[in-house]
SEFIMI-647362 format. One line per field, with one value per atom (N, C-alpha, C, O, CB): chain; x, y, z. Coordinates in pm, 1 decimal. Glycine has a CB too. Layout:
! SEFIMI-647362
unit: (A,...)
xx: (X,...)
yy: (Y,...)
zz: (Z,...)
***
This chain:
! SEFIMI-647362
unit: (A,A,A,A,A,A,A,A,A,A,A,A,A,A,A,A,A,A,A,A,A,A,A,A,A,A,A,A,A,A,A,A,A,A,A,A,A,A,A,A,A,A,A,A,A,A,A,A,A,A,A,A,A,A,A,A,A,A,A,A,A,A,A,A,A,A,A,A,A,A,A,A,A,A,A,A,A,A,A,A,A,A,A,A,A,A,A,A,A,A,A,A,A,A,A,A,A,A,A,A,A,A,A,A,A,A,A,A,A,A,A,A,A,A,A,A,A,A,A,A,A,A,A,A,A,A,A,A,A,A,A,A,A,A,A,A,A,A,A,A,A,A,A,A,A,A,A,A,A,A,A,A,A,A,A,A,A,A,A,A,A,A,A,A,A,A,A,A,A,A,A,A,A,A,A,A,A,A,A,A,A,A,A,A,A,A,A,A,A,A,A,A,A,A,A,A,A,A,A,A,A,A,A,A,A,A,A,A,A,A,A,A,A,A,A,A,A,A,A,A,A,A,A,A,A,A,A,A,A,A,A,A,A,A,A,A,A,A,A,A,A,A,A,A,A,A,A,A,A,A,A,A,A,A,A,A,A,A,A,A,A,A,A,A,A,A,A,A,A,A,A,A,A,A,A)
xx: (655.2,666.6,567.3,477.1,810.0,587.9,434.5,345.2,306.8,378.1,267.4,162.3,119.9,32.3,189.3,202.4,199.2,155.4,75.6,299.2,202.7,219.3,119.3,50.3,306.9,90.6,-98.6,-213.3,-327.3,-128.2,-161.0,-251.8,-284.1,-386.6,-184.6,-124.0,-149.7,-212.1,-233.9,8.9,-226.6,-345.9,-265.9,-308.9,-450.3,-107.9,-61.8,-59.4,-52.1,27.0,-63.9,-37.8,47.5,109.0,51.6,38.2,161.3,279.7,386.2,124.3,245.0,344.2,433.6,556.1,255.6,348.7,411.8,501.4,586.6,322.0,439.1,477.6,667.8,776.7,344.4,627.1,752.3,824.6,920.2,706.9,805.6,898.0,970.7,1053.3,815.2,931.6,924.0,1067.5,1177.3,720.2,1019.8,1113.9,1233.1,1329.1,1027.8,1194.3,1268.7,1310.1,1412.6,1348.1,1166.5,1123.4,1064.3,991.4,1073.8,1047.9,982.0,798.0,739.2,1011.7,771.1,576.2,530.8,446.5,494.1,602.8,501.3,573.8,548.7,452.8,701.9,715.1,672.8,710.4,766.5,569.5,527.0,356.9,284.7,573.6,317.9,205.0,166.8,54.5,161.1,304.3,314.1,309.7,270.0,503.0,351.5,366.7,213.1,131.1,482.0,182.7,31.1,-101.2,-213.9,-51.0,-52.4,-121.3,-138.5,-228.7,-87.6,6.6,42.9,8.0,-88.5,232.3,2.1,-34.6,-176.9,-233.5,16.2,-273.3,-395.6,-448.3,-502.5,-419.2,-418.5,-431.7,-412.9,-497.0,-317.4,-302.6,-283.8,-351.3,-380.1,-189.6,-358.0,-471.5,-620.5,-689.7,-434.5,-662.6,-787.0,-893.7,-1013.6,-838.5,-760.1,-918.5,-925.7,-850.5,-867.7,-991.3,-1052.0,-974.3,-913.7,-1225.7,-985.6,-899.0,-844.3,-930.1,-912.7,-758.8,-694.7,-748.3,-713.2,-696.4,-845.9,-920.6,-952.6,-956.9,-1075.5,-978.0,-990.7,-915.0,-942.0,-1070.2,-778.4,-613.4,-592.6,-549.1,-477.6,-610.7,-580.9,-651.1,-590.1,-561.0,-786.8,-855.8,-852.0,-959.0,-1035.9,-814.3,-789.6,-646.4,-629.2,-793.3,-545.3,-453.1,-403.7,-294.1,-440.6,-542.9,-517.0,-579.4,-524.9,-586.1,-700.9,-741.6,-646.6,-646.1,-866.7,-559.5,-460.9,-340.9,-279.7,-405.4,-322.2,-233.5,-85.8,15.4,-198.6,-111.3,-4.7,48.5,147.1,6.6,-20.0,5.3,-12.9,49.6,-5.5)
yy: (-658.2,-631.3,-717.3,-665.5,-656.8,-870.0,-930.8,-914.0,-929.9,-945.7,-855.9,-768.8,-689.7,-717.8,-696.6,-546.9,-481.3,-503.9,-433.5,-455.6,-577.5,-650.7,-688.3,-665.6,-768.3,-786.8,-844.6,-745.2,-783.8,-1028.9,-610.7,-506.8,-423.2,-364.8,-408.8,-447.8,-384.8,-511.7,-494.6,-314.5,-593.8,-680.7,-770.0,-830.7,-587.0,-780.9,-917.1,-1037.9,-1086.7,-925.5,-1109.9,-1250.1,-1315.6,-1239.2,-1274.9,-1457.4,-1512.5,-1527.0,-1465.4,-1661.3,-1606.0,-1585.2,-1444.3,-1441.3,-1595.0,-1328.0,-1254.0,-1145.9,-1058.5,-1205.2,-1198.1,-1160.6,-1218.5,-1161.2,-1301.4,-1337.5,-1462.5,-1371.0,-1306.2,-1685.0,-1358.1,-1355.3,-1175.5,-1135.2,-1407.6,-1114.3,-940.3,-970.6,-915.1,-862.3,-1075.5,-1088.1,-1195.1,-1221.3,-1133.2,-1252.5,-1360.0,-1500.5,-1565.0,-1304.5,-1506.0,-1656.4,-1719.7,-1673.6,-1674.5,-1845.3,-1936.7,-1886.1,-1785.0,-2082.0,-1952.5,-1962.1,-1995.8,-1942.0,-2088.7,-2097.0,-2167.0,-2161.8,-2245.9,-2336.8,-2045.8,-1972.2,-1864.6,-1824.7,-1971.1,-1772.7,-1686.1,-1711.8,-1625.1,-1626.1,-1841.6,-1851.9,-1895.4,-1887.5,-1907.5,-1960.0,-2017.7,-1857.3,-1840.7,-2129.4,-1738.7,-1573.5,-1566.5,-1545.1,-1372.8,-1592.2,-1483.9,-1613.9,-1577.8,-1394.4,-1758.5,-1795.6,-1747.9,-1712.2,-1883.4,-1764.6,-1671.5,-1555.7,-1557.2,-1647.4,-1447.5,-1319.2,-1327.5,-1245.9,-1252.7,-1447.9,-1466.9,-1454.7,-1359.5,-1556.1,-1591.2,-1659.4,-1523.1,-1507.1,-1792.5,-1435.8,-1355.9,-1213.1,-1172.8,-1343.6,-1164.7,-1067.2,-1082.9,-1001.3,-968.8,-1227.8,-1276.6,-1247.3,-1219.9,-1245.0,-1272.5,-1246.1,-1411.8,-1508.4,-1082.4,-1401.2,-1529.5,-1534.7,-1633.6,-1507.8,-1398.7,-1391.8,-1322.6,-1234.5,-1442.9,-1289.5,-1200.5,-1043.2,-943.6,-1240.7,-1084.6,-899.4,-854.5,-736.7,-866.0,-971.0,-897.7,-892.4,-862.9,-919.4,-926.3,-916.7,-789.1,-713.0,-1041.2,-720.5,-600.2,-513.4,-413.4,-578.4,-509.3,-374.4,-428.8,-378.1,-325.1,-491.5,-498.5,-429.3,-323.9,-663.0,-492.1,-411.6,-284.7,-235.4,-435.9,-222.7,-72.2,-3.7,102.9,-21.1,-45.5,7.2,-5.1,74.2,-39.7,-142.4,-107.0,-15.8,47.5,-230.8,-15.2,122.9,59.8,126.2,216.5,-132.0,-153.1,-171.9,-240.7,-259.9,-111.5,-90.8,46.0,54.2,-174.0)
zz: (-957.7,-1099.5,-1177.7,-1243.6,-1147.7,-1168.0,-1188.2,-1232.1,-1347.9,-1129.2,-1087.7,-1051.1,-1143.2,-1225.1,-953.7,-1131.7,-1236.6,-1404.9,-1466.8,-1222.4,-1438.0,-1598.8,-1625.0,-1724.3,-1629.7,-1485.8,-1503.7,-1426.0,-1400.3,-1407.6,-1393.9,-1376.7,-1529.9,-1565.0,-1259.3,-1619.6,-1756.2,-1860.5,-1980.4,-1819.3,-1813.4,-1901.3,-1978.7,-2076.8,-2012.1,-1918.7,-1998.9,-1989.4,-1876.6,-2019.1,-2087.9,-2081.0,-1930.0,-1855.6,-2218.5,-1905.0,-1846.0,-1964.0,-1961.5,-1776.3,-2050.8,-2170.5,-2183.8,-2172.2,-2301.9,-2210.5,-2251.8,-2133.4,-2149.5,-2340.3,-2023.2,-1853.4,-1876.3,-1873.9,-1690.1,-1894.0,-1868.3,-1993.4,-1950.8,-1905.5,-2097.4,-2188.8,-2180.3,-2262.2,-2341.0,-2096.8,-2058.4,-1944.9,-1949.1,-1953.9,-1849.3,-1732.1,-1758.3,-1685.7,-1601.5,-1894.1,-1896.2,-1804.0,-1781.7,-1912.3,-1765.5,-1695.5,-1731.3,-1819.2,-1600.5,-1703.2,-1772.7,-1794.9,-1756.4,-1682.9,-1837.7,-1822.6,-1696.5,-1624.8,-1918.0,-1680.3,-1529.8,-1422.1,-1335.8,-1529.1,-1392.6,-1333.5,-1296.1,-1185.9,-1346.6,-1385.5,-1378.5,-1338.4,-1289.2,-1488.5,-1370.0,-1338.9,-1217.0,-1167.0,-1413.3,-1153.6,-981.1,-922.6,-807.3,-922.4,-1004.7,-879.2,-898.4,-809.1,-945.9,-1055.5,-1026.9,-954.0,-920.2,-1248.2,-944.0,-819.2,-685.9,-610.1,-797.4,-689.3,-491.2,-521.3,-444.8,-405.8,-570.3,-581.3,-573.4,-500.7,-699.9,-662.1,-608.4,-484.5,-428.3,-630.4,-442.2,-332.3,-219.4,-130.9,-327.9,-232.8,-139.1,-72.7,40.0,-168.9,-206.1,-195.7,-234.1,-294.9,-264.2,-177.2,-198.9,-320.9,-324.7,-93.7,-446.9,-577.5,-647.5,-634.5,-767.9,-687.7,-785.6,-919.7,-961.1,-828.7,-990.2,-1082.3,-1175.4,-1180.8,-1117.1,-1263.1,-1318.8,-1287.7,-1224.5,-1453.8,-1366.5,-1308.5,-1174.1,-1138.7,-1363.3,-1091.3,-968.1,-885.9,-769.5,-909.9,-939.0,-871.5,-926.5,-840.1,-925.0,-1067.6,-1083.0,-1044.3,-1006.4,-1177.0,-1036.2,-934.4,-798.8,-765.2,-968.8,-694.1,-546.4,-545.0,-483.7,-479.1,-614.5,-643.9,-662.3,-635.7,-695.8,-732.0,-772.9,-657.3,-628.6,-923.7,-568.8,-479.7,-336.0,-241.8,-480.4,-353.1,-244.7,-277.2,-191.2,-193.1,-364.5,-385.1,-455.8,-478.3,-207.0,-491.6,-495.9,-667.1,-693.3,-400.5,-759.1,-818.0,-917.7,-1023.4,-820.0)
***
């Protein structure tokens, strides 16, 4: 779900405040979500993402 949110171009702020988690709870997923599907950053977590199909 995350994922998603920061595939539609939101904030961590406004991520956290959608799911009702903290900030730097949400910014520890979209690290590991980094780190995992090997992008550098925001944007290139959402198009690896869209080309894997997982969002």
């Amino acid at each position: 779900e995350i994922l998603q949110l920061l595939a539609d171009g939101l904030t961590n702020r406004q991520i956290a405040e959608r799911l009702f988690l903290a900030e730097g709870t949400v910014k520890n997923y979209v690290s590991n979500i980094l780190a995992k599907i090997g992008a550098r950053d925001r944007t290139q977590a959402a198009l690896r993402a869209r080309e894997m199909g997982l969002v």
